[in-house]
Every structure is written in C-alpha cells, then in structure tokens.
C-alpha positions in Angstrom: 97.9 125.5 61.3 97.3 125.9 57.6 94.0 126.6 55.4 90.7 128.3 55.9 90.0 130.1 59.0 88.4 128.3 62.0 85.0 129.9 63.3 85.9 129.6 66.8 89.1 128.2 68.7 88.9 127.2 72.5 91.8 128.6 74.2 92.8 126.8 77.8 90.4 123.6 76.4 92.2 121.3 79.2 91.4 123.2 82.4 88.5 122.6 84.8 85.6 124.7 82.8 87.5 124.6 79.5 86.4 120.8 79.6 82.9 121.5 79.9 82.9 124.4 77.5 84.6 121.9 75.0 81.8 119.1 75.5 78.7 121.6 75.2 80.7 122.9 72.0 79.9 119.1 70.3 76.1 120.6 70.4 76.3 124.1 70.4 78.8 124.2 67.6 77.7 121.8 65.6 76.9 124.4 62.3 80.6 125.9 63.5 84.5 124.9 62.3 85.8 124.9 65.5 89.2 124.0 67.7 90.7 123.7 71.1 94.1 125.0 71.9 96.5 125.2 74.8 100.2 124.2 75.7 99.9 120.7 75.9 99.2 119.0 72.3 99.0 115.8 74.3 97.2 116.7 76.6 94.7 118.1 74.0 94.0 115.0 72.0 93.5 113.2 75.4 90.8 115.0 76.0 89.0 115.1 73.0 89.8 111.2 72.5 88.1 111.2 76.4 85.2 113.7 75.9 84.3 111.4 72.7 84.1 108.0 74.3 81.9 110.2 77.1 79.6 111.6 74.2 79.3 108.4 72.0 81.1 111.3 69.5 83.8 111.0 66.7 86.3 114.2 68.0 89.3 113.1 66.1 88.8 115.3 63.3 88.5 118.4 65.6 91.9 121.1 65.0 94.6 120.9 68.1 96.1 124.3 68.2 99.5 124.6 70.3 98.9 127.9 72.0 101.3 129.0 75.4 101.1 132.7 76.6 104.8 131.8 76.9 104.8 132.1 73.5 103.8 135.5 72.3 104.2 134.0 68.6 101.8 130.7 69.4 99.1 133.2 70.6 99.5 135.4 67.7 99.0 132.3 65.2 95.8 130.9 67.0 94.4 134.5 66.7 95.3 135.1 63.4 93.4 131.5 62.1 90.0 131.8 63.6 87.1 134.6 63.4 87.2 134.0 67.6 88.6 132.7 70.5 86.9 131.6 73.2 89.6 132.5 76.2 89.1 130.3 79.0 92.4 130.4 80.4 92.9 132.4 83.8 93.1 134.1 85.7 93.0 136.6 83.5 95.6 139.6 85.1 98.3 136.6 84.3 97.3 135.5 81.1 94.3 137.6 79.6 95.9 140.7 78.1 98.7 138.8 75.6 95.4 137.2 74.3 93.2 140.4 73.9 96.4 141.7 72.1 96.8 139.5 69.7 93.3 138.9 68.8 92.4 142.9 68.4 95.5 143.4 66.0 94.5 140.3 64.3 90.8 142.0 64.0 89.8 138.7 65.8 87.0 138.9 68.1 87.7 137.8 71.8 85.0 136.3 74.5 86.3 135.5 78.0 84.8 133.7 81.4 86.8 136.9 83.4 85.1 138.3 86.7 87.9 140.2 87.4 87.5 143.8 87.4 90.8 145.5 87.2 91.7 143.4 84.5 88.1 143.7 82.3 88.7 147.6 83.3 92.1 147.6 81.8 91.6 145.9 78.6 88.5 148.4 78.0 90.7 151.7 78.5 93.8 150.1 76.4 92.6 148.1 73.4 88.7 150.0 72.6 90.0 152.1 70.3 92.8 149.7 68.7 89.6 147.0 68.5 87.3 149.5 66.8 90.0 150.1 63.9 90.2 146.4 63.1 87.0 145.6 63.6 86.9 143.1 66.5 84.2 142.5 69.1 86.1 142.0 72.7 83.6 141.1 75.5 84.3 139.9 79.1 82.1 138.4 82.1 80.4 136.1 79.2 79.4 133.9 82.1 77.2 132.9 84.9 79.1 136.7 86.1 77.5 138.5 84.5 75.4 137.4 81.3 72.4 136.3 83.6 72.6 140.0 85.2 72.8 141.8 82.6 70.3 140.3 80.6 67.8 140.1 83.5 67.8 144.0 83.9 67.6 144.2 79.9 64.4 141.6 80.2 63.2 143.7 82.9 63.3 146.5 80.8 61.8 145.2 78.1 58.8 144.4 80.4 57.9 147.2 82.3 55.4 149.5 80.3 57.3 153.1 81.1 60.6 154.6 82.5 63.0 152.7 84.7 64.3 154.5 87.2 66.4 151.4 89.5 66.5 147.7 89.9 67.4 145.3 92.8 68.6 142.2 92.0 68.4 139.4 94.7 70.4 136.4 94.1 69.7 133.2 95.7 72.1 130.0 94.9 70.7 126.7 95.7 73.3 123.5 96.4 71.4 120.4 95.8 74.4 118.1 97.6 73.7 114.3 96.0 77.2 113.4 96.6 77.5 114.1 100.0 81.2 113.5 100.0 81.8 117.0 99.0 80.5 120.6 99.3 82.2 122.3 97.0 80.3 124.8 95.1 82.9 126.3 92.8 86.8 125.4 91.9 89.0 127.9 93.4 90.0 129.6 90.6 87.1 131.6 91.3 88.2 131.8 94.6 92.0 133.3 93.4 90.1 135.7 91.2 88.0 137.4 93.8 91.2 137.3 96.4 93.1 139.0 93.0 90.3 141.7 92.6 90.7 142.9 96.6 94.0 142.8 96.4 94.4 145.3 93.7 90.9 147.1 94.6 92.9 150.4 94.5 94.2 150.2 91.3 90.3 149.0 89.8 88.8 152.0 91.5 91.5 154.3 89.6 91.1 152.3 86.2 87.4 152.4 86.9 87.1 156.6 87.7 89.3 156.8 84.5 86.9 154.6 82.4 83.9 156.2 83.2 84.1 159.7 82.7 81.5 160.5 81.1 79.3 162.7 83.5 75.5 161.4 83.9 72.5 163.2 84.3 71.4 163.6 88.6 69.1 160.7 88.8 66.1 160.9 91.4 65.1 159.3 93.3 68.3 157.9 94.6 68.9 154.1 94.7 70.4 153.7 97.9 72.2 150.0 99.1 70.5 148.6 101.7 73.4 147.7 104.1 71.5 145.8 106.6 69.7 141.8 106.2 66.8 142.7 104.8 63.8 140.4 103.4 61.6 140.4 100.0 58.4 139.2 99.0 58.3 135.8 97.7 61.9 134.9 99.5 62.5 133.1 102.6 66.5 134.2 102.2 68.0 137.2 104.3 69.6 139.2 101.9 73.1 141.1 102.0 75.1 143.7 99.9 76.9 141.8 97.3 79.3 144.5 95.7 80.7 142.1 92.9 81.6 142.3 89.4 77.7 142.1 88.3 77.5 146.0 89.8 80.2 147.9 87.8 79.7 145.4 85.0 75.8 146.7 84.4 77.0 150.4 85.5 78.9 150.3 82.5 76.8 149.3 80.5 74.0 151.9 81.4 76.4 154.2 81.4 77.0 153.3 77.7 73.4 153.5 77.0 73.6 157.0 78.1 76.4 158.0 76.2 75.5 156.6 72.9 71.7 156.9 72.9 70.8 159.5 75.0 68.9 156.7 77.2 68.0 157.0 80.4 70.5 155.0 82.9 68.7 152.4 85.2 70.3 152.4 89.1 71.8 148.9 90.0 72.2 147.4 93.0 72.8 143.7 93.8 72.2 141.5 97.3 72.8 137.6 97.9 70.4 135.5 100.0 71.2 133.5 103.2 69.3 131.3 105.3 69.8 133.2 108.3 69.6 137.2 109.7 73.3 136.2 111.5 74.9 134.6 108.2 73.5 137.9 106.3 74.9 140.1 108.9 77.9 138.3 109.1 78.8 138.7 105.0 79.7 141.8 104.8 82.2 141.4 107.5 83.8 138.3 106.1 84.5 140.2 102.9 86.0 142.8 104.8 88.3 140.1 106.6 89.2 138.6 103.5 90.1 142.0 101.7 92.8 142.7 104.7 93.9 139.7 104.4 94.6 140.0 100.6 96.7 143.2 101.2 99.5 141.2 102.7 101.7 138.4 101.1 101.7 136.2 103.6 98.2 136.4 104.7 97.4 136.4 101.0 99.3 133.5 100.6 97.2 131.2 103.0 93.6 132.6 101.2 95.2 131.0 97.6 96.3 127.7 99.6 93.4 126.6 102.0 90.3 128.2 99.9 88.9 125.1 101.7 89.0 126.2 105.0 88.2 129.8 104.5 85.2 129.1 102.6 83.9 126.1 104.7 84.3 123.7 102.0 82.3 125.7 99.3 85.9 126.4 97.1 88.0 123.9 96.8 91.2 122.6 94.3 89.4 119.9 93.1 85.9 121.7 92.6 82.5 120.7 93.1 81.6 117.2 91.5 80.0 116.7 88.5 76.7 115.0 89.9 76.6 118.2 92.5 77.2 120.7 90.1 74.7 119.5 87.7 71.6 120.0 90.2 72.5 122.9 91.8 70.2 126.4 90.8 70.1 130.0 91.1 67.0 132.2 91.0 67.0 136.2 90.7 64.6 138.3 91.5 64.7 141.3 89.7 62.5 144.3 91.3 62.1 147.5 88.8 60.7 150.6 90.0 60.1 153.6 87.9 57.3 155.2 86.0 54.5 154.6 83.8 54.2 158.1 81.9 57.2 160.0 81.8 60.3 160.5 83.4 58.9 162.5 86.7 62.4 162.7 89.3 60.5 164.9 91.8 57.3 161.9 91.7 58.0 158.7 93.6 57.9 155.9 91.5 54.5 154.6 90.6 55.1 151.1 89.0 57.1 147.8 89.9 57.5 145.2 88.1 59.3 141.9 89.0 61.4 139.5 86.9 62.9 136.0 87.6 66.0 134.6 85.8 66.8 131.1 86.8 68.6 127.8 86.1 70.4 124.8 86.8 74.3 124.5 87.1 74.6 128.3 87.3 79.0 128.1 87.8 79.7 125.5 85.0 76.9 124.7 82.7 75.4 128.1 82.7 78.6 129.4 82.7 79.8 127.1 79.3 76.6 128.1 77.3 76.8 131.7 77.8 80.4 131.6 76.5 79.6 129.4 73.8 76.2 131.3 72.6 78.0 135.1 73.2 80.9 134.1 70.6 78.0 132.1 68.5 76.0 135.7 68.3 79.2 137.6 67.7 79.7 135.5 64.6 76.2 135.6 63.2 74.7 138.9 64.5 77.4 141.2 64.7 75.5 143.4 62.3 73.2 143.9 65.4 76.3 145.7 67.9 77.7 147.9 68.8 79.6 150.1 66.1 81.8 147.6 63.9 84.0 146.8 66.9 85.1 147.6 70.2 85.4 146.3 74.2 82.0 146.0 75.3 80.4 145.0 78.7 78.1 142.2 77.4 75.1 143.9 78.2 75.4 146.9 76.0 77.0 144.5 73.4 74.3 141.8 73.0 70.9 144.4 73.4 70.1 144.4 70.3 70.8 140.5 69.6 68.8 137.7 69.9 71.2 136.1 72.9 68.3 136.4 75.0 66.0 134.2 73.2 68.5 131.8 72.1 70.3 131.4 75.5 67.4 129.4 76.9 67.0 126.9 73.8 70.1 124.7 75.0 70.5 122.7 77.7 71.7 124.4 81.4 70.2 127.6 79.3 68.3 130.5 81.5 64.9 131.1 82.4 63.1 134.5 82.2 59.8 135.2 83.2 57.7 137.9 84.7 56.3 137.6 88.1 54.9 140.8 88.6 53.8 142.6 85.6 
C-alpha cells in the first residue's frame, strides 16, 4: 500500500464481528479514509462486494490491506500506513501482542474488542512506556466489555452532587428469541476467551499485583461483594457475583485517577441477574466447575469443542443469528453511594443515586459502535487524553472526551439516564 495514510484500517475484517464492525463503518466512517485488512485478499473483496449489495453501497473503492500475524512484516506495513487500527482479530493472547508491537513502534494508535485479562494486563506493563515515547494511544475492552461499564460509573459520577465512595453495578441481559431455531447469545470466541482467562488466572493475578502498585488511600466504608442471590429495587432478577473483566478493568482505571489527579478512587463491584434464587446460587459454582476444568488439557479441550453443551445453547460456533441478536438488550443499574459534603470515612454514606445504561444488541452492535466511536475519538479528541500517549483502560482514557455523548447518536448506541437523582 502506497500514498497518504489511511485514518483507520480494520484488522481481522472477515471474522464474525469484524463483519459487522465493517458494515457500521459505511456510516460511522463516513468523514474517515478507511480500510479492512486480514490474510485473505479474496476473501476481503468478497465481503465488501457482499456487505455492498446488503447496504445498497458502492465498497469497491475501499483499501484491501493483506495483513497475517504470520507475517511480522505484513503487520508492520498495515501499522505503519494508517493513524489506527481497529484489531478485531482474536483471541488476543494468540494474535494481539505482534499487533500492539508494531502499532506502538509505528506511533500508531491501537483499539481492540479484547476481554481478556492477562493479555490487556500484559500489554499495559510491556508497551506504556514504549507507546508514550511515540505518541500512540493503545486501549483495550473497547466493547460491550467494558465501554458501557466504565462509562456508566463515569455518568454516575458526573451525577451525584458530592463524593463517591462505591458503586454496584447490576447487569441484566435480555434474549428476545424471534428465531426460535437457535439460542445462541454470543459466538464462542467469547466463550474460548473467558476459558483462556481461567486457564491462566495465576499468571493475570501476578501481572495484575505487578501493574498496580501503586498503594491507595484506606477507603471507608468498605465495599464488600455480596456473595449470596440477592435482590434490588426496581429488578425482578436474582443477582450473583460476576467477577469479570468489567471489575479490574474500572479498578484500573480509578486507580489511575488516584495516581494522576489525586482523585478520590470509587469501589466497584459487579453482579449479573437471573430469573431464579437457584440459577443465581448456582453461578458461582458453575464458574468454579468451568475454571477446574480449564486447568487440564483434556478437560480444557472439551470446554473449546462443545461450548454448546456447556453453556446450554447460549455459545455456539455458529453464533447467535442476526434477527436474534438484533433485539436482544441489556440494562444496568448503577447504585452510587457516597456523600453529599465531604469526604467523611468514619460517616455512613448519606446519598444514593441510581443510573441506568441500556441498549439493544449489547454483544455485536453495541460491541461494533463502541470500537468504531473509541478509534473515531482517538483521532479527533486525542488532545482531550491522557498525556500524549500510552495504554490506557478506556475509562480513564475517554473521561475527558465527548465518547459519552456521541456513543448514543448512532444506531445500537447506549442509553444513560438517571433514575434516582
């Protein structure tokens, strides 16, 4: 590829949410020059030519980028000809890091769909430094994990008229099953993420204790989890722990806060919503079964090849379809406790306030436009991050950016509004 710089490229454009990321990009990029890439030039113009007779849209001047992390060369190339790459090629412990590599020493920014955490972990210990020198913006979980999370506590925040001392997050995901021939939620590369993530959960609880350092002050009162099924106000779910890549993704950030502006870290915690007190007891437990499981090859083996069975149908090879995935919704409840005057540790909290982020086609279309409008910030608002570059959670990277207001102006875009003021 010759001549000016692309804005943007789209790296893994053929896979199952590349695709989708690729289509939204006809409307969200329209003001952008932008590409896709992967291995498979053919495969490449196929879907564009495909994705064009969908849309009613003349694709066939779009740039096709041959990019294989088989090729170190190929990946250094597509870096080195756009401002940033939109990495939507997992999983990420695989093929994420040769991409991070080549766009930091490129001074390329980077944006990724990862939810893994030793991996996000990783590449925040080995390239922040290298990425602040050349001036490039790399930012993980810049999808429905963990965008809508972290910029529900940051429009809690914003909201409550004080100090906030914790917030509870209750997530509640809604399949609305038109096509009854499937109940898939999610493709399984979700699925081979999370089994990824328990298999190494030693090694992300070493990368994590080396990553965050930095001591914080002795918060009181304690945010404790609740380990039992417990209800809410305005909720018919059960609610259980859900430890996932949301938590240490807005720890981080908060703990970032702290370190750089002398702010006040908010306590997270995060629980998912079932329809029953068994299935919410019963959660945790699964996990548990499925982490063991993921400590041995052969066990581990069976959880990549029948995702099906394991997860009743929810994650499958083929993913959900596209009429399924299109009216499913999330909603979460966002409780903030903390004070109106002050910052008084020995007082109980006096105030709450309560926040709702919510949408349609949280795993895909959600997922698609927060990747699309986090490298579509990067390029116009970097002026309003972090430093001059770095690896950022998205949280502390997009505060002081307008990604908030502009998420929900596009379509599958997020919801925020205040229930309890």
């Amino acid at each position: 590829m010759s001549g000016e710089k692309l804005d943007a490229i789209i790296f893994g454009a053929t896979g199952f949410t590349g695709q989708i990321v690729v289509e939204d990009a006809i409307e969200i990029f329209k003001d952008l020059k932008w590409g896709i890439a992967g291995r498979n030039e053919k495969k490449l113009k196929e879907l564009l030519e495909k994705i064009g007779k969908r849309t009613n849209t003349d694709l066939s001047q779009i740039p096709v980028v041959v990019a294989d992390v088989g090729d170190e060369k190929s990946i250094e190339n597509m870096a080195k000809n756009c401002k940033i790459v939109l990495n939507c090629c997992g999983p990420y412990h695989l093929y994420g890091e040769i991409v991070v590599k080549a766009c930091v020493e490129a001074g390329t920014h980077h944006v990724d769909l990862s939810g893994e955490p030793q991996y996000i972990s990783a590449m925040q210990l080995k390239y922040h430094e290298l990425a602040q020198s050349s001036g490039s913006y790399v930012i993980s979980n810049c999808a429905f994990e963990s965008i809508p999370a972290e910029l529900g506590v940051l429009y809690a925040e914003e909201n409550f008229p004080g100090i906030v001392n914790s917030v509870e997050l209750y997530c509640m995901v809604v399949p609305n099953y038109v096509d009854t021939t499937s109940k898939a939620i999610l493709n399984s590369g979700t699925w081979d993420s999370a089994i990824v993530s328990m298999q190494y959960a030693r090694q992300m609880w070493q990368l994590e204790g080396k990553l965050n350092k930095e001591p914080l002050p002795r918060l009181r009162p304690k945010l404790w989890m609740k380990i039992y099924p417990h209800k809410i106000e305005g909720a018919s779910k059960y609610f259980a722990p859900f430890p996932i890549t949301d938590t240490p993704v807005v720890e981080r950030s908060q703990r970032l806060f702290y370190v750089h502006e002398n702010k006040r870290p908010m306590q997270f915690q995060m629980y998912i919503g079932f329809t029953s007190f068994f299935l919410a007891m019963m959660f945790p437990l699964f996990l548990l079964f499925i982490a063991l499981m993921a400590q041995c090859g052969c066990t581990r083996s069976l959880l990549f090849k029948y995702p099906h069975f394991f997860t009743r149908g929810t994650m499958t090879h083929q993913g959900p379809t596209e009429a399924n995935r299109k009216v499913a919704e999330f909603i979460y409840i966002l409780k903030a406790k903390g004070w109106t005057r002050g910052t008084a540790d020995s007082e109980a909290p006096n105030k709450e306030v309560v926040v709702r982020v919510s949408g349609k086609d949280p795993c895909y279309g959600i997922t698609s436009t927060c990747l699309l409008m986090c490298a579509k910030v990067i390029l116009k608002q970097h002026q309003q991050m972090p430093g001059n570059g770095g690896v950022f959670p998205p949280g502390f990277a997009f505060a002081k950016t307008q990604l908030l207001e502009e998420l929900g102006g596009y379509k599958s875009g997020l919801k925020f509004e205040v229930l309890k003021p």
